[in-house]
VOVOPA-300405 format. One record per residue: z, x, y of N, C-alpha, C in turn. Coordinates in steps of 0.02 Angstrom, whole numbers, padded with zeros to 5 digits, always signed. Layout:
N
ZXYZXYZXY
...
END
This chain:
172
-01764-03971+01540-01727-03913+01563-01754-03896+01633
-01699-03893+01691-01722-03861+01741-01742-03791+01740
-01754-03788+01802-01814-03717+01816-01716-03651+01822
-01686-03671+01852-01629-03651+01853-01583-03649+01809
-01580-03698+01742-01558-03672+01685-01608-03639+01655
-01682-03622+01636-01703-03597+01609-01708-03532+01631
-01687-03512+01703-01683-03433+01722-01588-03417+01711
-01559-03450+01687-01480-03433+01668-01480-03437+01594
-01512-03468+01556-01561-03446+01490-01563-03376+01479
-01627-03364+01515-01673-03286+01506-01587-03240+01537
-01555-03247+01569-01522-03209+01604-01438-03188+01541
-01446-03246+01503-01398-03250+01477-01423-03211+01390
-01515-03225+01385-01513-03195+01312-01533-03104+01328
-01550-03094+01388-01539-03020+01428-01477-02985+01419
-01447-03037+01426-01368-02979+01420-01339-02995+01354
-01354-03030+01336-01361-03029+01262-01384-02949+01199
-01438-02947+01233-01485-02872+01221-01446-02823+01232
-01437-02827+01290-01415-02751+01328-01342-02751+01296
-01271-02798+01275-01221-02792+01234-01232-02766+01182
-01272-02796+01155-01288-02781+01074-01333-02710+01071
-01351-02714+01125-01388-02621+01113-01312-02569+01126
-01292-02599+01179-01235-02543+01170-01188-02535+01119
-01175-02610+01099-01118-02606+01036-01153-02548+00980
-01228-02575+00971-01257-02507+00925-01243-02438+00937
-01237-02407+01001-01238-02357+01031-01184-02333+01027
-01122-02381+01021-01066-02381+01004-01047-02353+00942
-01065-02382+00890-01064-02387+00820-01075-02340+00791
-01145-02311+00824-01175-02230+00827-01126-02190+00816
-01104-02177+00875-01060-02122+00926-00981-02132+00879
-00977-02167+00833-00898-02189+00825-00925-02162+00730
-00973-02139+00701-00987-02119+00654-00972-02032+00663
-00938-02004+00592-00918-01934+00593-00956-01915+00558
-00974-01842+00595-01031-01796+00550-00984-01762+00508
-01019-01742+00450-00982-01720+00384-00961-01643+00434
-00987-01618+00484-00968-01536+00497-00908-01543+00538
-00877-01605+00559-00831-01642+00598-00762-01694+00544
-00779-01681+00490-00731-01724+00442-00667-01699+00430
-00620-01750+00424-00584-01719+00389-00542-01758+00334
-00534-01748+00268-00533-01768+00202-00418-01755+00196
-00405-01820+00153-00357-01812+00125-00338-01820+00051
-00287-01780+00017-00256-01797-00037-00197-01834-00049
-00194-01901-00051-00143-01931-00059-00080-01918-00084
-00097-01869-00161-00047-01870-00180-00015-01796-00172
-00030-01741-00153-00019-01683-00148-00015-01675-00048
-00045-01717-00003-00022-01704+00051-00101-01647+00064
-00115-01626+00049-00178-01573+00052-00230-01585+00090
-00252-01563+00150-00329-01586+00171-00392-01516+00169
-00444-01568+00177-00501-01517+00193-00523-01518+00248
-00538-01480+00304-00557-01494+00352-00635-01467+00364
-00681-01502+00374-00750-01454+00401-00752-01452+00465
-00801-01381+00467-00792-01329+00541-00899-01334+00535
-00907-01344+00588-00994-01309+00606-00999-01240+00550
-01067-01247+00542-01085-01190+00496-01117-01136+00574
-01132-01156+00590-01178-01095+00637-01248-01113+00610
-01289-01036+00615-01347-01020+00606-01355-01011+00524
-01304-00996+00475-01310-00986+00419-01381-00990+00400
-01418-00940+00359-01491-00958+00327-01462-01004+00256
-01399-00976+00228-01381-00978+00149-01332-01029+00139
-01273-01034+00194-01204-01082+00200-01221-01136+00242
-01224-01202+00198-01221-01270+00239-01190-01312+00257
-01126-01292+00237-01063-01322+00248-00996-01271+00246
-00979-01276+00287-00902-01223+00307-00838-01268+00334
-00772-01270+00277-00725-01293+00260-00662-01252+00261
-00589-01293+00269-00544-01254+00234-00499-01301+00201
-00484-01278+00162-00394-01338+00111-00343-01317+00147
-00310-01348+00161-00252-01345+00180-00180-01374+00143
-00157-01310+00107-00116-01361+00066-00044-01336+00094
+00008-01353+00049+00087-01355+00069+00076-01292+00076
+00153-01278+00104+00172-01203+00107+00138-01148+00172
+00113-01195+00210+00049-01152+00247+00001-01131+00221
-00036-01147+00157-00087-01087+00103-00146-01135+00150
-00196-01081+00164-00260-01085+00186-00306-01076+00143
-00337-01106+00108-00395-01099+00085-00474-01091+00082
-00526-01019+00111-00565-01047+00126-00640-01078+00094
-00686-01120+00115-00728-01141+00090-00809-01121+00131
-00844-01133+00082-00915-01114+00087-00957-01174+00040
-01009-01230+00066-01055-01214+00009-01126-01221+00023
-01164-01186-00021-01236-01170-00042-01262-01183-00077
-01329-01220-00083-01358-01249-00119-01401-01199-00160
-01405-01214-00225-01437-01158-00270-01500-01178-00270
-01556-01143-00293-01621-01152-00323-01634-01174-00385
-01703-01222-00401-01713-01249-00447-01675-01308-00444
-01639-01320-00481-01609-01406-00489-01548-01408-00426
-01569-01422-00360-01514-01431-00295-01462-01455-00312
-01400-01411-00309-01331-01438-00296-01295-01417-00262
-01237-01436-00219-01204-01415-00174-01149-01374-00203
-01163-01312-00213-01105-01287-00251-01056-01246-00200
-00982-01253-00217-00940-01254-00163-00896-01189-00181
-00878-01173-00138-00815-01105-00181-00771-01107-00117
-00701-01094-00154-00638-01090-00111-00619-01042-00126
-00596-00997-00088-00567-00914-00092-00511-00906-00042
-00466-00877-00070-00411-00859-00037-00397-00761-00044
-00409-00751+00005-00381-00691+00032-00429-00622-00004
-00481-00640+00009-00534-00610-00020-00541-00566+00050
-00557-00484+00004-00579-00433+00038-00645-00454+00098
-00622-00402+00141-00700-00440+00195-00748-00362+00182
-00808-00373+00183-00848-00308+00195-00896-00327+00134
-00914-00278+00114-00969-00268+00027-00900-00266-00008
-00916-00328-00049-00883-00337-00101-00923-00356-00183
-00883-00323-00250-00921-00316-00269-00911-00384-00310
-00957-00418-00371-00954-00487-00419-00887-00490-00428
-00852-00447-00451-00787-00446-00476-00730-00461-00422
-00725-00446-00389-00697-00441-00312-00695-00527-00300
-00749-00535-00302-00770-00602-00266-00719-00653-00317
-00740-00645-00383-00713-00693-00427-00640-00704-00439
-00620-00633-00442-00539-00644-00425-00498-00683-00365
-00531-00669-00317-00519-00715-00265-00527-00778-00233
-00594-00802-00284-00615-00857-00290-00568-00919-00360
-00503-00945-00324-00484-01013-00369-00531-01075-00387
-00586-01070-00374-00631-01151-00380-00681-01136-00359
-00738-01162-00405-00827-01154-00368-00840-01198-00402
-00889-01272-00387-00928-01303-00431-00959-01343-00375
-00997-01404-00421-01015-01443-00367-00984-01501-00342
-00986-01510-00269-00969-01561-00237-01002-01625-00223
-00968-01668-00254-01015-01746-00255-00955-01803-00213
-01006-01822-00202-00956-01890-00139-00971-01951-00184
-00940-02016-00139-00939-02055-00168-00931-02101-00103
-00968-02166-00108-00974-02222-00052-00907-02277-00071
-00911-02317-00021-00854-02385-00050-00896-02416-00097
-00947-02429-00113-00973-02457-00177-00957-02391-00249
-00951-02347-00245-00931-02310-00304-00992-02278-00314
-01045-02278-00303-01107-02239-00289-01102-02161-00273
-01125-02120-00340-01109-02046-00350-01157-02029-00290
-01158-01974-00267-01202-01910-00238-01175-01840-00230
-01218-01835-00187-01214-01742-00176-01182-01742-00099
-01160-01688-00102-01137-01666-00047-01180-01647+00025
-01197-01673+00076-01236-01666+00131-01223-01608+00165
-01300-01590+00171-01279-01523+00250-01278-01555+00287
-01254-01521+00351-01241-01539+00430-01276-01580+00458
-01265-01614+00485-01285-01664+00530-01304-01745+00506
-01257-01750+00450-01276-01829+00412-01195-01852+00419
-01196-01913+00424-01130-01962+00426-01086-01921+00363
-01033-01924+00397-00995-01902+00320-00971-01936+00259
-00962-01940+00197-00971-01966+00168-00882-02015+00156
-00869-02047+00102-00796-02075+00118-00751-02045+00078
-00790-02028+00019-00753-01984-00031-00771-01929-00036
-00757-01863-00068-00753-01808-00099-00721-01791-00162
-00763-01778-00222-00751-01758-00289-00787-01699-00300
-00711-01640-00314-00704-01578-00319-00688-01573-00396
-00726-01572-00440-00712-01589-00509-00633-01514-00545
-00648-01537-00581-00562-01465-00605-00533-01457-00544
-00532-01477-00500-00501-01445-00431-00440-01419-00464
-00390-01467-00463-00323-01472-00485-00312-01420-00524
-00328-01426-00587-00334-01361-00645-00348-01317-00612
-00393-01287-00581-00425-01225-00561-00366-01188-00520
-00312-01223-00472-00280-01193-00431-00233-01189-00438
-00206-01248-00503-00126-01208-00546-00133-01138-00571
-00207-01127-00581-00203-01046-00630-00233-01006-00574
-00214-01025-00512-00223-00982-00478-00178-00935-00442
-00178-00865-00398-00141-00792-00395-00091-00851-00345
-00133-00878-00305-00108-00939-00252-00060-00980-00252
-00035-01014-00325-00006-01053-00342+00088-01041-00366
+00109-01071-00321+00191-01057-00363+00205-00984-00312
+00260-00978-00323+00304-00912-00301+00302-00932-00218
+00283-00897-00171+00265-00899-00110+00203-00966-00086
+00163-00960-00121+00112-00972-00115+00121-01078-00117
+00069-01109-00126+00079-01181-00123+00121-01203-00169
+00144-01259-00184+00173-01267-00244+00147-01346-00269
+00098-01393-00211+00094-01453-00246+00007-01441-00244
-00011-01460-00316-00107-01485-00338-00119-01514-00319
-00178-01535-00272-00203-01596-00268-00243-01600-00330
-00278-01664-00323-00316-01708-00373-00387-01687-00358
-00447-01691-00367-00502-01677-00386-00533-01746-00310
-00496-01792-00305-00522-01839-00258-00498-01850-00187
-00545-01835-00131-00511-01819-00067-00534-01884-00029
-00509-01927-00002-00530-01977+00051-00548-01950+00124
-00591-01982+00167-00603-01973+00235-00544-01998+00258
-00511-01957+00318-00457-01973+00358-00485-01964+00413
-00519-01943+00454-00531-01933+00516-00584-01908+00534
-00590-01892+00604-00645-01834+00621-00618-01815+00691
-00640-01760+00697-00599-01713+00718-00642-01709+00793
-00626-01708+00852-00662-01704+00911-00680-01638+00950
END
């Protein structure tokens, strides 16, 4: 090997590096944070969208459903003490100010926990802010919970989604 192929060599496994560092950098930057997601229901048309939590000490994730009809739904969730789970609640048209247990619950159609799911089928928990988002979302009773809800029918939405939300996007 000449002295001149062996410096078009070095020159050629150099940019070799520097591609492949960027494609990483790439790859990075092209991954959605769960506070940036946004989730669909296939069969009801329904999404979730996540919004930044802020400073929250208590809320680690801040959401809304969006289903037919224009109905807004909003979301919160917080992780409890003792055995960690991401427990989630969707409320629609709940009083703002001091409100009291009762208050809250009426207005609250759905609270439990939120578990994701990978393309291998691999259960978990729901992530706070700032981790890749996950591909699935399983909102267990979802469905049930929001036919018997004040929300449902008349004015209000008229199609359930399913308990299982896919990643559709992320939101810029």
């Amino acid at each position: 090997m000449t002295t001149r192929s062996l410096g078009f060599s070095r020159l050629l496994s150099t940019a070799s590096i520097v591609v492949g560092a960027m494609l990483a950098a790439t790859g990075a930057f092209a991954a959605c944070p769960i506070e940036l997601a946004v989730y669909g229901d296939a069969q009801s048309g329904s999404e979730i969208d996540f919004t930044p939590t802020g400073t929250s000490a208590t809320v680690t994730n801040t959401f809304r459903m969006i289903l037919d009809n224009n109905v807004v739904l909003n979301g919160i969730v917080m992780w409890n003490e003792g055995v960690s789970r991401p427990n989630g609640a969707l409320m629609s048209k709940c009083p703002e100010g001091d409100v009291t247990g009762e208050e809250l619950a009426a207005c609250t159609p759905w609270h439990g926990v939120i578990y994701t799911s990978d393309d291998k089928g691999n259960i978990g928990l729901l992530p706070a802010e700032g981790v890749e988002a996950p591909k699935m979302l399983i909102l267990p009773d979802l469905g049930p919970s929001l036919r018997q809800s004040s929300a449902y029918g008349g004015i209000g939405f008229s199609k359930v989604p399913w308990d299982v939300f896919a990643l559709k996007g992320c939101q810029e």
